[in-house]
C-alpha positions in Angstrom: 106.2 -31.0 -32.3 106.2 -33.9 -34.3 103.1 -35.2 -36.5 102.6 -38.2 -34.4 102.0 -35.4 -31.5 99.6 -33.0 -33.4 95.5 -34.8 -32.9 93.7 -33.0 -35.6 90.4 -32.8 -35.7 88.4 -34.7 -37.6 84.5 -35.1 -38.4 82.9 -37.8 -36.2 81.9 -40.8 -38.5 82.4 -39.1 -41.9 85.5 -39.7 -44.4 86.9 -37.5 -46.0 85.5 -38.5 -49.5 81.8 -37.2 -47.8 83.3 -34.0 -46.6 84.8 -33.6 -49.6 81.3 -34.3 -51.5 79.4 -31.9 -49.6 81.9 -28.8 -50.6 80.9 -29.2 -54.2 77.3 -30.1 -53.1 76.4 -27.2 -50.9 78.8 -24.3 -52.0 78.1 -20.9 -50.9 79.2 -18.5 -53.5 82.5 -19.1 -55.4 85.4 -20.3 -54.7 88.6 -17.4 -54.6 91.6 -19.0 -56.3 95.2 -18.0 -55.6 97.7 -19.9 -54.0 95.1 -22.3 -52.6 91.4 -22.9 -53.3 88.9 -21.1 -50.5 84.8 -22.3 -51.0 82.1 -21.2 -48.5 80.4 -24.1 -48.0 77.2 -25.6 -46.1 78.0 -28.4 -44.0 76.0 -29.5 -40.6 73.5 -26.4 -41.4 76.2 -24.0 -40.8 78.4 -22.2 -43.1 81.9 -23.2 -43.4 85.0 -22.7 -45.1 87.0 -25.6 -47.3 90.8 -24.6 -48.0 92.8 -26.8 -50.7 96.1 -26.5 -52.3 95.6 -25.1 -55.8 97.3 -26.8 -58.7 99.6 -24.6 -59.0 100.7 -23.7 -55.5 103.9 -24.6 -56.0 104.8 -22.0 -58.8 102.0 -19.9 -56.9 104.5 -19.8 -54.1 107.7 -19.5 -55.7 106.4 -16.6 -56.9 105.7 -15.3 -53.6 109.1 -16.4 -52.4 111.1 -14.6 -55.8 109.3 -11.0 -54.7 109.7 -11.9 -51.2 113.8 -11.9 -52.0 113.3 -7.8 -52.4 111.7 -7.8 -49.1 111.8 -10.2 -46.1 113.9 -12.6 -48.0 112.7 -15.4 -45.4 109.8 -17.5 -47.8 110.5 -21.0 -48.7 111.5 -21.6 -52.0 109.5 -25.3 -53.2 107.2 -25.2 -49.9 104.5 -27.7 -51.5 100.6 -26.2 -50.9 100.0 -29.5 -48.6 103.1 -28.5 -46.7 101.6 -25.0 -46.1 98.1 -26.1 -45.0 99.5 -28.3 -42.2 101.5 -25.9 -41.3 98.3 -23.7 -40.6 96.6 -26.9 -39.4 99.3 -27.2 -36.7 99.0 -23.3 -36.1 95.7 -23.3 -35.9 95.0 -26.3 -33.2 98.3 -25.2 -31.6 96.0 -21.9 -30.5 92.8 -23.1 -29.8 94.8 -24.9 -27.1 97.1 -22.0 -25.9 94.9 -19.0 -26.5 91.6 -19.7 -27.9 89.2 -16.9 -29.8 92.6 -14.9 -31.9 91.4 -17.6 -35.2 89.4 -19.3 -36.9 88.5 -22.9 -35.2 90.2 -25.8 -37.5 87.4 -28.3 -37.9 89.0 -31.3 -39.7 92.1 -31.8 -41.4 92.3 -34.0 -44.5 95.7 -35.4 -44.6 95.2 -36.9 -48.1 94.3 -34.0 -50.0 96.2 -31.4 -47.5 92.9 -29.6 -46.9 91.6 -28.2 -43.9 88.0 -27.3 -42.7 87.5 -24.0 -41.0 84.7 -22.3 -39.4 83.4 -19.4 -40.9 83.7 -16.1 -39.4 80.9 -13.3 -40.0 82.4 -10.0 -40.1 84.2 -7.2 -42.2 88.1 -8.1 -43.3 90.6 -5.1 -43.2 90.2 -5.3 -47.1 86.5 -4.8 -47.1 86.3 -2.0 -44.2 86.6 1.9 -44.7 89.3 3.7 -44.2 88.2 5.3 -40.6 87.5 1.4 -39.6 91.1 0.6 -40.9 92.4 3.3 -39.0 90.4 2.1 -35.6 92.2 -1.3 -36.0 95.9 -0.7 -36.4 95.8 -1.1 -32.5 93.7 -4.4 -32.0 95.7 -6.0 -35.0 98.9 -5.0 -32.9 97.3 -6.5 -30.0 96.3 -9.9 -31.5 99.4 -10.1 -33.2 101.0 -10.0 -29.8 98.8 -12.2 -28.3 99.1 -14.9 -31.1 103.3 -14.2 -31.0 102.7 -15.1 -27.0 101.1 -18.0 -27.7 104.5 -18.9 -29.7 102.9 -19.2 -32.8 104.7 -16.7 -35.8 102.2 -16.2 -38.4 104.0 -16.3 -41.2 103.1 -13.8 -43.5 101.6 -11.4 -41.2 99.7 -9.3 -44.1 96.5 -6.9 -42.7 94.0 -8.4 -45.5 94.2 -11.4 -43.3 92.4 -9.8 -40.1 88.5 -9.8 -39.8 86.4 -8.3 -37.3 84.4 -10.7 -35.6 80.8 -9.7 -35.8 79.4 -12.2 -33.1 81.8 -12.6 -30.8 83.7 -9.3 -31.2 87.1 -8.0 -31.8 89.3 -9.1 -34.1 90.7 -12.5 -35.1 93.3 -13.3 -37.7 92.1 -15.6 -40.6 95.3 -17.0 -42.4 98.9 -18.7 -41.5 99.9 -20.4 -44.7 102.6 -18.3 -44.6 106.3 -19.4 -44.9 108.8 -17.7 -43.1 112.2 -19.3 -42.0 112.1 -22.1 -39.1 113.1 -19.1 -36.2 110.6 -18.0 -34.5 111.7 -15.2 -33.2 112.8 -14.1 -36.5 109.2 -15.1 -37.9 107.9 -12.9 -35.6 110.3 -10.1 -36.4 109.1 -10.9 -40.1 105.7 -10.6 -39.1 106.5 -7.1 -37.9 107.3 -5.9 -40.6 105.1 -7.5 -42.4 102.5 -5.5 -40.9 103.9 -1.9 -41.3 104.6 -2.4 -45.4 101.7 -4.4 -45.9 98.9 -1.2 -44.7 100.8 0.3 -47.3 100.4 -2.3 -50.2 96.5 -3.0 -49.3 95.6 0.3 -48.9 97.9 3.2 -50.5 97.9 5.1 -47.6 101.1 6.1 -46.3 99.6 7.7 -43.1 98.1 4.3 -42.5 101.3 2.4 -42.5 103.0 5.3 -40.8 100.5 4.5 -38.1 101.0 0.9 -38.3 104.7 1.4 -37.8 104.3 3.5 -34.8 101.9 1.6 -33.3 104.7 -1.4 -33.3 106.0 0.5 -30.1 103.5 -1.1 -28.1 104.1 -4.6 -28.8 105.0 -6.6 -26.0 108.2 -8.7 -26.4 111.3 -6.6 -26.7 113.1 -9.3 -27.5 111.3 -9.9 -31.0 111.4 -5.8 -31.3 114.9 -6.3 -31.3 115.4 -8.3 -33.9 113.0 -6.6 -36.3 114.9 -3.1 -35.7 118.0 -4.5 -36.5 116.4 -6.2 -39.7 114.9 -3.1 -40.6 118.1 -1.0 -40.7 119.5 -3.3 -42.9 116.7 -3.2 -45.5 117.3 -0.6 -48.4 115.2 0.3 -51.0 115.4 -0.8 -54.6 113.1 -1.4 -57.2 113.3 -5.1 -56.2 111.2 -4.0 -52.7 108.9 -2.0 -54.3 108.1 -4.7 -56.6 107.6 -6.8 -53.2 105.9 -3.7 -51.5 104.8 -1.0 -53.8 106.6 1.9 -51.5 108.4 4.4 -53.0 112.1 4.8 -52.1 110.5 8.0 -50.0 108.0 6.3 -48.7 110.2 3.1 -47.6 112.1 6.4 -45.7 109.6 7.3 -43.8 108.0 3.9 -42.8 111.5 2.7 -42.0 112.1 6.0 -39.6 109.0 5.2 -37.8 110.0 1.6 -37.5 113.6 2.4 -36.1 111.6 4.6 -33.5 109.1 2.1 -32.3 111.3 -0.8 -32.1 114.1 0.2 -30.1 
């Protein structure tokens, strides 16, 4: 898909400078600063969500991508943060096309400043439930992740604090793809595989969680993907460099990876 191809959407009559007025002018809360800058923000009477590349998001994300070499090994090195919000501007218009309701609806795009406009979604993240609720979701995340892989969209860095429970329409939807994983799919979506299983470990400290998340995996649909995720798996060892990337123990990478080897092939 080229960027001549891509139409993304943009608010009818206003320019970006207006937009970009009303984030600082009608903020909900504050803003949460990491690799990029997220505000909650009034615009057209409803709550929305501004995302902008941070100043730093290029050290941000070679940081991301030097912990990442313990792990996936499969982040881009000097990815720029304007280069990773198109990329989740493409994701995110490439699904509302294919399979509508698994994200957040892109609302404009802002080319210039490499910031998107999102709408906001009411509901718990994985982060902010209990653990029972966490629990209860291992299999809808599987699903959506499925469904979004279908779709032939690889999220990119597939981590649980990025699913939300949608309070008015239901179920769950995932909020993020600013990810960078390598430019094959398939073995983006074998990534985000993985991703999933070590990250209910790193968010929540429960190994039965991720052990639960790893055999869960046996239900995901395309055996193809599955295939290339168990074979990366049984290369991956444990060293301190992985559990700098993961925070599991050389045991705990044991058991997680058993489960993994046993739901993926």
């Amino acid at each position: 898909m080229t960027q001549t191809e891509i139409a993304f959407p943009r608010f009818p009559i206003v320019s970006e400078d207006v937009v970009y007025q009303a984030v600082f002018e009608n903020p909900i809360g504050s803003s949460y600063k990491a690799s990029h800058r997220v505000q909650k923000f009034l615009g057209n009477g409803e709550p929305l969500i501004w995302k902008q590349p941070a100043i730093i998001a290029g050290l941000k994300n070679l940081y991301y991508a030097v912990q990442d070499c313990g792990f996936l090994r499969s982040r881009t090195f000097f990815a720029s943060g304007k280069d990773q919000l198109r990329a989740e501007a493409e994701k995110l218009v490439h699904l509302a096309e294919h399979m509508p309701g698994l994200a957040p609806k892109l609302l404009h795009y802002d080319p210039k400043r490499g910031a998107i406009v999102r709408e906001y979604i009411r509901g718990e993240t994985f982060r902010e439930m209990n653990s029972q609720k966490q629990e209860e979701a291992i299999g809808p995340i599987v699903d959506l992740v499925g469904r979004i892989h279908k779709s032939g969209v690889a999220i990119g860095d597939a981590h649980v604090k990025n699913v939300i429970r949608d309070d008015l329409a239901g179920g769950h939807k995932w909020l993020d793809f600013d990810g960078r994983f390598d430019a094959v799919p398939i073995r983006a979506m074998a990534d985000d595989l993985l991703k999933l299983a070590y990250s209910s470990f790193t968010e929540t400290g429960d190994i039965l969680l991720a052990e639960e998340m790893a055999g869960e995996l046996e239900l995901y649909p395309d055996r193809d993907v599955k295939k290339v995720a168990a074979k990366r798996v049984e290369e991956m060892n444990w060293t301190p460099w992985l559990y700098f990337a993961t925070r599991v123990s050389e045991t705990e990478h044991k058991r997680i990876k058993e489960i993994l080897m046993s739901s993926l092939s």
